[in-house]
C-alpha positions as CSV (number, residue, x, y, z in Angstrom):
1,X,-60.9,16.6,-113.7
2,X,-64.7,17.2,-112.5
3,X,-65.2,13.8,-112.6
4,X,-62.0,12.9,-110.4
5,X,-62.7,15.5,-108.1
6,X,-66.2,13.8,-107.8
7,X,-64.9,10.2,-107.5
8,X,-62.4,11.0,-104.5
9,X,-65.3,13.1,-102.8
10,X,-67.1,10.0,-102.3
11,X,-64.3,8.2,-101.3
12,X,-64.0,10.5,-98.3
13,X,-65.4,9.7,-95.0
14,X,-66.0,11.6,-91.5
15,X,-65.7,10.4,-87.5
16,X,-68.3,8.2,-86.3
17,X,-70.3,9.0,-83.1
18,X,-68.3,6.4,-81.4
19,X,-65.1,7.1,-82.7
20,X,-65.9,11.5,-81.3
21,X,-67.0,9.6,-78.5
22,X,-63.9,7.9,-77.5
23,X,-61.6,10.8,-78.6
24,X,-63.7,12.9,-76.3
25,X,-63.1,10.9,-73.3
26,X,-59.4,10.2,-73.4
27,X,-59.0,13.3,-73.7
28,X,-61.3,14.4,-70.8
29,X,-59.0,12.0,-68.5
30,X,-55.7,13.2,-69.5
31,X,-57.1,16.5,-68.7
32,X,-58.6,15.3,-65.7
33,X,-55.0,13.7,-64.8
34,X,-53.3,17.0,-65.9
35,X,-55.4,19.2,-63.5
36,X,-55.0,16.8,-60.4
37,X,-51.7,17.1,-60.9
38,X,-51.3,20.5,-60.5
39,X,-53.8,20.9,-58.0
40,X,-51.3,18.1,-56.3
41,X,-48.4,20.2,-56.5
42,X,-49.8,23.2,-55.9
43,X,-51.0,21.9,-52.2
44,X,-47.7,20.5,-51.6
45,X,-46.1,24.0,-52.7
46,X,-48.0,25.7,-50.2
47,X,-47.5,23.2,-47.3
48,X,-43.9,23.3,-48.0
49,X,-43.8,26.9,-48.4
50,X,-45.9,26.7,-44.7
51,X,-43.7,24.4,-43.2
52,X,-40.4,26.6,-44.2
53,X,-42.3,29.7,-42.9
54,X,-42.3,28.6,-39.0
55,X,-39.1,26.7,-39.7
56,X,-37.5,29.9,-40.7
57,X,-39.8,31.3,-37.8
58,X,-38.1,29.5,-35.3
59,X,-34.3,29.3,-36.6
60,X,-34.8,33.3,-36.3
61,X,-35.7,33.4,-32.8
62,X,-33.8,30.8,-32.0
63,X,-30.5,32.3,-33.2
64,X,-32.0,35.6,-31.6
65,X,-31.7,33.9,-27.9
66,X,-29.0,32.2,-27.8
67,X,-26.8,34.7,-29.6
68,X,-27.5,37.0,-26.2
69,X,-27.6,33.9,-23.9
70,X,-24.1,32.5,-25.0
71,X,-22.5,35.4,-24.3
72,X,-24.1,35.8,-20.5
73,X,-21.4,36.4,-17.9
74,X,-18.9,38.4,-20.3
75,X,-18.5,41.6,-18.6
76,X,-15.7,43.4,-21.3
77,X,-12.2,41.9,-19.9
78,X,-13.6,39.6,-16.9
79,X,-16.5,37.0,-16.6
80,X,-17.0,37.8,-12.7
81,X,-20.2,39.6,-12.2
82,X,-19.8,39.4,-8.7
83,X,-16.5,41.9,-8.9
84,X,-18.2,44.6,-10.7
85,X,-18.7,47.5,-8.1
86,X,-22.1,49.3,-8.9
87,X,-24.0,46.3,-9.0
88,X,-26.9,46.1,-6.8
89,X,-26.5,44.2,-3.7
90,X,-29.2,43.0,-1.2
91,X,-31.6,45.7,0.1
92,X,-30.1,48.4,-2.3
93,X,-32.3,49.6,-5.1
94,X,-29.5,51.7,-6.7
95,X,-26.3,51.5,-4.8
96,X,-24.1,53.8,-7.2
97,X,-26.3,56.4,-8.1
98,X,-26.7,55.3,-11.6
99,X,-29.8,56.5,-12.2
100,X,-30.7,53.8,-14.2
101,X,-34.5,53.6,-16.1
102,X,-37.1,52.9,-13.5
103,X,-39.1,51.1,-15.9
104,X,-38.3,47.4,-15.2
105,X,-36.9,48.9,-11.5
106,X,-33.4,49.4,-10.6
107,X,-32.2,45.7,-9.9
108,X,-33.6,44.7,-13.3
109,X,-30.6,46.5,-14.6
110,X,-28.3,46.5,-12.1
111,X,-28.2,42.5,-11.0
112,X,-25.4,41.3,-12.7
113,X,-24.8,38.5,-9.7
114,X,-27.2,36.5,-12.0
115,X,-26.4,36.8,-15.8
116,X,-28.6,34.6,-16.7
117,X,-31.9,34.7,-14.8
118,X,-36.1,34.4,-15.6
119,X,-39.7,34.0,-14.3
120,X,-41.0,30.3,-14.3
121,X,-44.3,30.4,-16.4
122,X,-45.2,33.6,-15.7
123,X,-44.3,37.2,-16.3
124,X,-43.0,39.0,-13.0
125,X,-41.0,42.3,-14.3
126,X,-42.1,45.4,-12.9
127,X,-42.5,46.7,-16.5
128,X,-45.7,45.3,-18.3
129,X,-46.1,44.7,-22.2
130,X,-47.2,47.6,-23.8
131,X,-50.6,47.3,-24.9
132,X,-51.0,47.0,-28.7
133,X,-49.0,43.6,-27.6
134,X,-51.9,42.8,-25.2
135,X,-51.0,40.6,-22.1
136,X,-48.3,38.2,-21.1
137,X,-48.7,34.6,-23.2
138,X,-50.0,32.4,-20.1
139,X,-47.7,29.5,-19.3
140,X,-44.7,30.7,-21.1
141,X,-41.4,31.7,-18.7
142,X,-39.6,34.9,-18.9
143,X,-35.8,34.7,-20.1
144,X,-33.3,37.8,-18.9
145,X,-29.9,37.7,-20.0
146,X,-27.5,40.5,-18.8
147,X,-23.8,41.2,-20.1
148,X,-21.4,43.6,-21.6
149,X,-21.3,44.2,-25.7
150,X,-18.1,42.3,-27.2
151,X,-16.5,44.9,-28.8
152,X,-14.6,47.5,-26.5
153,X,-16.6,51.5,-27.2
154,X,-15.9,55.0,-26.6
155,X,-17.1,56.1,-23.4
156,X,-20.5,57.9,-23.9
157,X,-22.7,59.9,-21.3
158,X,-26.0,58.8,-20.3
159,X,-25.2,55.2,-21.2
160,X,-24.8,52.8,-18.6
161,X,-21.2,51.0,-19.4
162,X,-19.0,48.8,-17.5
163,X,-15.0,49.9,-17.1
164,X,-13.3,46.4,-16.7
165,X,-10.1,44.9,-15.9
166,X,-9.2,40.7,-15.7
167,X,-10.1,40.9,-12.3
168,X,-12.1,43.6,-11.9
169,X,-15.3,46.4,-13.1
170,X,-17.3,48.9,-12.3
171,X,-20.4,50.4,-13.3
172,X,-20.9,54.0,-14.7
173,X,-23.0,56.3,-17.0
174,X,-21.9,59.7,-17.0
175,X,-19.4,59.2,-19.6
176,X,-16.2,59.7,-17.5
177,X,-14.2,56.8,-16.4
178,X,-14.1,55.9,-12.8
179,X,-10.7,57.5,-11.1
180,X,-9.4,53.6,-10.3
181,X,-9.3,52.5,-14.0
182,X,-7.7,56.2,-15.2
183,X,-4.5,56.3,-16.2
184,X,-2.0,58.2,-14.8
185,X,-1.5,62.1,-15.7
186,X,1.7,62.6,-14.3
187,X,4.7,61.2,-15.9
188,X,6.4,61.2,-12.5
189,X,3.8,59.2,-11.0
190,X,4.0,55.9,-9.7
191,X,3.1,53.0,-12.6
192,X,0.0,51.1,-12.1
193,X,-0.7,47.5,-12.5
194,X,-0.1,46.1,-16.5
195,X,-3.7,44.9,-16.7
196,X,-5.5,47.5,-19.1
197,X,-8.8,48.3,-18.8
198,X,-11.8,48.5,-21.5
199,X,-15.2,50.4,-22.1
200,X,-17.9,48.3,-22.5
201,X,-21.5,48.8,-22.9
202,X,-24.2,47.1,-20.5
203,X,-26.7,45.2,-21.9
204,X,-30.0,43.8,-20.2
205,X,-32.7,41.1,-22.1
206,X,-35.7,40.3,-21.4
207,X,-37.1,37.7,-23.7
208,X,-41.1,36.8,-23.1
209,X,-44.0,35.9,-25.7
210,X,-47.0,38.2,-25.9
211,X,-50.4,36.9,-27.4
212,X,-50.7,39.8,-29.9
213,X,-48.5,41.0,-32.5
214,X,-48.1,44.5,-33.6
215,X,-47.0,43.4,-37.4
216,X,-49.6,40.5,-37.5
217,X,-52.4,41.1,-35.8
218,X,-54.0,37.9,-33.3
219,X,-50.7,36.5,-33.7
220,X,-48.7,35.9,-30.4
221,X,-44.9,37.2,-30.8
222,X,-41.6,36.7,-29.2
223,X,-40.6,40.4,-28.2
224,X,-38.2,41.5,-25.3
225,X,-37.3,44.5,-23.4
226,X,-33.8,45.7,-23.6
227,X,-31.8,48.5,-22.3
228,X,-30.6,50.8,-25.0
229,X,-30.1,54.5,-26.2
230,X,-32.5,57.2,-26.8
231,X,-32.5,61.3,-26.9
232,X,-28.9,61.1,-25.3
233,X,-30.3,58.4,-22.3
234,X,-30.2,55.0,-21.1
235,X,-34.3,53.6,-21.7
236,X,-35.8,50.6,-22.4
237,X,-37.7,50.0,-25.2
238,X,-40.2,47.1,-25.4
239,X,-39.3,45.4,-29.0
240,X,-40.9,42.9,-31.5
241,X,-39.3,40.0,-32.5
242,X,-40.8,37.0,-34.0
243,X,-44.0,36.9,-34.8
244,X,-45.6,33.5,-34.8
245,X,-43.5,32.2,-31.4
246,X,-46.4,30.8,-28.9
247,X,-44.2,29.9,-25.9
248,X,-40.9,29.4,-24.9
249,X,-39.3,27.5,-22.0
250,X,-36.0,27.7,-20.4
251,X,-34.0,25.4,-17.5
252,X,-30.5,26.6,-16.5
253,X,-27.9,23.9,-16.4
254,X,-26.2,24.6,-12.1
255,X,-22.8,23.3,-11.3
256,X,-22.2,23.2,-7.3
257,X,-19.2,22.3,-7.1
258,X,-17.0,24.1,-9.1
259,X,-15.5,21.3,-11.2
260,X,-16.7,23.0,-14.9
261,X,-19.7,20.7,-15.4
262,X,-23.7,20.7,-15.0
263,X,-24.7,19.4,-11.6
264,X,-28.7,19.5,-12.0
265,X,-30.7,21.8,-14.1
266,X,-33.1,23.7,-12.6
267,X,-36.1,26.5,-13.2
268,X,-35.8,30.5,-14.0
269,X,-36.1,31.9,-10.5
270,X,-34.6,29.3,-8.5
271,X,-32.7,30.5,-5.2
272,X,-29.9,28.0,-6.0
273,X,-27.9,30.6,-8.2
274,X,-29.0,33.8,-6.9
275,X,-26.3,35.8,-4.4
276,X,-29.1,37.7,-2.7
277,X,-31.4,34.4,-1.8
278,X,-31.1,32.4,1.3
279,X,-31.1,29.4,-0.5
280,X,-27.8,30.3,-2.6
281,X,-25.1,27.4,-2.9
282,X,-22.1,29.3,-2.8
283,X,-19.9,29.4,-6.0
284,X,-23.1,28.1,-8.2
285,X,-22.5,28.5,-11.4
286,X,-24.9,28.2,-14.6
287,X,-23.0,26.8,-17.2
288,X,-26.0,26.0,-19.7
289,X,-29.1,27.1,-21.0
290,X,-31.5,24.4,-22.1
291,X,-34.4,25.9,-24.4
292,X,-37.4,25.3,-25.7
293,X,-39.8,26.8,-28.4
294,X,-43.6,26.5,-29.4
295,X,-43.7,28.0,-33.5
296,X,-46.9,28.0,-34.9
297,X,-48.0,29.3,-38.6
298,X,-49.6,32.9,-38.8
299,X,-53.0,31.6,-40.3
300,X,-54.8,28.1,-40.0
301,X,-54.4,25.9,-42.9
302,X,-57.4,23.8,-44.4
303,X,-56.6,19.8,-43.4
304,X,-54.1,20.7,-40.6
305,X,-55.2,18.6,-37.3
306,X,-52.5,18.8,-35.0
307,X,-53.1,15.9,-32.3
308,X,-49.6,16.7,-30.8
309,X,-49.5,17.0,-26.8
310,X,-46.7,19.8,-26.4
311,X,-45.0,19.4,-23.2
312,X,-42.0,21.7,-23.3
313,X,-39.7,22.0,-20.2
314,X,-42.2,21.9,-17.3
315,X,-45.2,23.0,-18.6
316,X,-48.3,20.8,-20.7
317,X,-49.7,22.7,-23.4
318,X,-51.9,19.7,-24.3
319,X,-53.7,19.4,-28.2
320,X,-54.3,22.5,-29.6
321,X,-56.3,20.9,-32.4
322,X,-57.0,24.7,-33.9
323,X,-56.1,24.3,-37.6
324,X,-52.8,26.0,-36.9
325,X,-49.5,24.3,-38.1
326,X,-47.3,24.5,-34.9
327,X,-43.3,23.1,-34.4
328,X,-41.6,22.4,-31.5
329,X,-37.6,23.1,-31.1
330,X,-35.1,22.7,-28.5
331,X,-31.5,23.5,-27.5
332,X,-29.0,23.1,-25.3
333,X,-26.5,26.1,-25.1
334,X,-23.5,26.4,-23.9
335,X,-22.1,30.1,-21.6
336,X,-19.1,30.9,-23.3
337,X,-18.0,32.8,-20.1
338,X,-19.1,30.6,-17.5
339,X,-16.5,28.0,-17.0
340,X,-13.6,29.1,-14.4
């Protein structure tokens, strides 16, 4: 048995050098191979994950805007801003006695001639950012939308709310419904018109982009002022949005001749659709709102070089070339409420 043992002992032979050698590399390489690819799909994780981040970014504030902007001109039972009583009229600062927030000033609130309405590449409300969002976003417009909330609600004092019929509204806050829309207390009296009325409450929307935001710090945001409830009162609140929105741009789609489609499309602030300006085109109508959105990424990202000359609506943002992953989006939407 010793001897066996002994014989197939010597029979037995280990790896060359050049045999350890050759193992050694192949297996270098597949690991080599195995590590670029994950380092491969790991970079294409993240820049996917990136690019879904400001696609998400601006489907949000997208979806945010028009939401508000398709329903522009719906004032409860009616779509005729220009027949709600209480609305402010030229030279008249609060013609009703609303006592509406001063904040933004009266006609902020109480314009309701122009539903839809802006500032053209700058910020001209009466009612500045607040100032952990730091200043206005240079070049970027200013998009107000004003209307009534969908749903029909119970009166409520201190809120401004709109009493409408189909043909006509009025403007109050104090909770009690103007005498013309009450019904009847006496059974003997005489019957009034069949066209109900509804409780509605106002709404008022001012979309801008400031360069700094509150939940991301040096991040420019999307954030608006809006009319709403507080302590029992009508205020407006300043509100964040979307964070990681660099500009937005908006041209209203005009029909001048009352036949139901767009004419020309012009800037926010233009005197063509404005009651109170001397360059008003009687019965001008905006039927849509064309917009547009800069989106970039909340960080830079190593190997981004953006060469891209934005130009959205009438502005030129030219090459950023910053290391920031930016999108551009754009829509044309259509008012609901504004055909006749």
């Amino acid at each position: 048995m010793n001897n066996s043992l002994s014989r197939s002992l010597r029979h037995q032979s280990g790896l060359t050098m050049v045999e350890l050698m050759v193992a050694l590399a192949i297996g270098s390489f597949l690991m080599i191979g195995a590590i670029q690819i994950y380092n491969q799909s790991r970079e294409a994780f993240v820049i996917n994950e990136s690019i879904a981040r400001v696609q998400e970014t601006a489907q949000f504030a997208m979806d945010t805007i028009e939401s508000d902007l398709r329903m522009a001109s719906n004032w409860g039972r009616n779509s005729r801003g220009l027949a709600v009583e209480g609305r402010s009229l030229i030279g008249d600062a609060d013609p009703t006695s609303l006592n509406p927030p001063a904040d933004c000033g009266a006609r902020w609130i109480l314009d309701l001639g122009k539903p839809i309405d802006g500032n053209n590449n700058s910020f001209a409300l009466a009612c500045l950012p607040t100032a952990a969002a730091g200043p206005w976003q240079a070049n970027s417009d200013v998009v107000t939308v004003r209307r009534a909330s969908v749903a029909p609600v119970v009166p409520a004092n201190g809120r401004l709310q709109i009493q409408s019929t189909r043909i006509q509204g009025e403007l109050f806050y104090n909770g009690i419904i103007p005498p013309s829309f009450e019904e009847p207390a006496d059974p003997a009296a005489p019957a009034q018109p069949t066209d109900p009325s509804a409780t509605h409450n106002l709404l008022v929307n001012s979309y801008y982009v400031a360069q700094a935001s509150e939940l991301i710090p040096g991040v420019p945001t999307l954030r608006r002022k809006t009319l709403t409830m507080a302590a029992g009162a009508s205020v407006i609140e300043d509100q964040e949005v979307a964070p990681g929105v660099e500009n937005i741009q908006l041209q209203l789609g005009i029909d001048v001749d009352q036949d139901n489609t767009v004419d020309r499309y012009v800037n926010p602030g233009d005197p063509i659709y404005d009651p109170n300006a001397a360059g008003y085109v009687p019965g001008a109508r905006v039927m849509t709102a064309r917009l547009w959105m800069i989106v970039r990424s909340v960080t830079p990202e190593f190997g981004v070089d953006d060469n891209n000359n934005y130009t959205p609506g009438d502005v030129t943002l030219g090459v950023p070339n910053d290391g920031y992953r930016r999108m551009q989006v754009s829509k044309t939407i259509l008012l609901r409420n504004a055909r006749t």
